[in-house]
C-alpha angles and dihedrals in degrees: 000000000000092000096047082056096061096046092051089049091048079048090059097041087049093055094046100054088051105059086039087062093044091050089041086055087041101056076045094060092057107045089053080048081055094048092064113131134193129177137181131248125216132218120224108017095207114055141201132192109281096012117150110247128200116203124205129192119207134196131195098192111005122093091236081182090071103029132094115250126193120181120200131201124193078347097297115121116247115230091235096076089162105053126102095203132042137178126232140176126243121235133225120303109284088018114120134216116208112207128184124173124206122205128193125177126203093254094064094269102147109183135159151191139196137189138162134252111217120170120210127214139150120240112192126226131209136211128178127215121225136065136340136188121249114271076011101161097180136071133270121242127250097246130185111290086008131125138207145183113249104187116191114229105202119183098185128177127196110169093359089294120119110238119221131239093248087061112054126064134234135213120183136207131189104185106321096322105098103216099229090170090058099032125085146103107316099011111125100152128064126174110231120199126206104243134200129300092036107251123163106254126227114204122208130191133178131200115220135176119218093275098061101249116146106256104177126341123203139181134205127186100210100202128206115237131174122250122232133219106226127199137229141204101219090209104200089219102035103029121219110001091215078167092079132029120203130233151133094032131353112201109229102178119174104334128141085232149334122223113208124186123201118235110192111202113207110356118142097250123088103215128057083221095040113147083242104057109085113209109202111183137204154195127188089323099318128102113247124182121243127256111247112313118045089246096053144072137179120215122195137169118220096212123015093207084090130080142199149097120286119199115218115187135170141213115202123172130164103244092212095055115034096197092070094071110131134166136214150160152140141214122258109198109211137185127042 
């Protein structure tokens, strides 16, 4: 009796065991199931504003042929909730897509990816080189026998990862003539010269990888304007009134003097009293030397009890490039 009690109680602990192991496997089994991973592949992997781009979603454990699938762009459901592939369009550079794929398989699995769609591209900046005026915000024009300094700002993406600049490489164009000696690897800036006779330039300028695949591509027109040649009251208590220019008439009245200071805008030169800019004053018609410095003159009337209109005009060239020569003026009424 003793004995057939034992071997009922091995029997037990045998069965036991057992369903512990098969519940043990079998905890195993779904948290492999949960393990699942699926990812999606992007094509191409460079990409440039408004490419066509094909999504893929993989799987390393999970039948794709008989799951649901749901792909979602921006967070709107696409219509083709059984494809494994699907087709978008890239936006514009810097835009990005958001995608995020849903599988369910017929056994309840419910699993999911996401990535992001940013297309790379390059935009060019341009900055003259010449004179500005003081708390100046804007830009200086490209003027005739001017430079200036285009840079080339790539966001370029190859695998979702941004490439450096030290990375990619540049070629640059100006017209038809590729520019050997300005492009490489690196080099994302490129002085451009107007040349004669004055023609507008257009600037071109390629990414590549080191393969030599077309990352990005950009234009600019740089146009040729003309530079001016701006006025300025020199107030004794205020300084310079950058605020107003003066011009058509000033209206003197019946003050002892006006000081006026020259601003040239543009022009090549750095410096408004730079040794090449050649300041040539006048006074209804007749030449009158500044007042201290080249750029200023200082106007008075002897006796208020007068009236009239006085003309002030200026003739202002860069002794270095005779084609940036430029005139201006403007009238100042004096007296009751």
């Amino acid at each position: 009796m003793v004995d057939l009690y034992k071997k009922t109680i091995q029997i037990f602990i045998v069965v036991i065991s057992i369903l512990f192991v098969s519940s043990f496997a079998f905890a195993q089994t779904s948290t492999t199931d949960s393990l699942s991973s699926i990812n999606i592949n992007v094509s191409p992997s460079n990409l440039r504003a408004g490419d066509s781009v094909v999504l893929t979603v993989k799987s390393d454990s999970l039948n794709l042929y008989t799951s649901k699938i749901t792909w979602y762009i921006d967070e709107v459901a696409r219509k083709e909730t059984t494809s494994q592939s699907i087709t978008v369009k890239a936006k514009e550079n810097g835009n990005k897509t958001s995608v995020r794929v849903v599988i369910e398989t017929p056994d309840g699995i419910i699993k999911e990816a996401s990535t992001e769609i940013v297309p790379g591209g390059v935009d060019l900046v341009v900055e003259p080189i010449s004179y500005t005026l003081p708390f100046y915000k804007g830009k200086p024009f490209f003027i005739t026998q001017g430079s200036a300094k285009v840079v080339a700002l790539a966001d370029v993406m190859v695998n979702n990862i941004k490439m450096s600049i030290s990375d990619l490489t540049f070629k640059w164009f100006a017209g038809d003539n590729y520019l050997v000696a300005n492009s490489g690897k690196g080099k994302n800036s490129i002085i451009i010269n107007s040349v004669i006779p004055v023609k507008d330039i257009i600037v071109n300028v390629q990414v590549l990888d080191d393969s030599g695949n077309i990352l990005a591509e950009t234009s600019k027109i740089l146009m040729i304007n003309n530079p001016k040649i701006l006025f300025f009251e020199n107030n004794p208590l205020y300084g310079v009134l950058y605020n107003q220019s003066i011009s058509g008439n000033y209206y003197l009245g019946t003050n002892e003097e006006l000081d006026i200071v020259a601003k040239p805008f543009s022009f090549s030169f750095m410096s408004d009293t730079s040794l090449e800019a050649i300041y040539v004053w006048y006074v209804n018609g007749s030449y009158i030397s500044p007042s201290g410095k080249d750029n200023e003159l200082v106007l008075k009337q002897d006796s208020t009890n007068l009236s009239g209109t006085a003309t002030i005009s200026l003739g202002l060239k860069n002794s270095k490039k005779i084609n940036q020569i430029l005139s201006g003026g403007f009238d100042v009424s004096f007296g009751q």
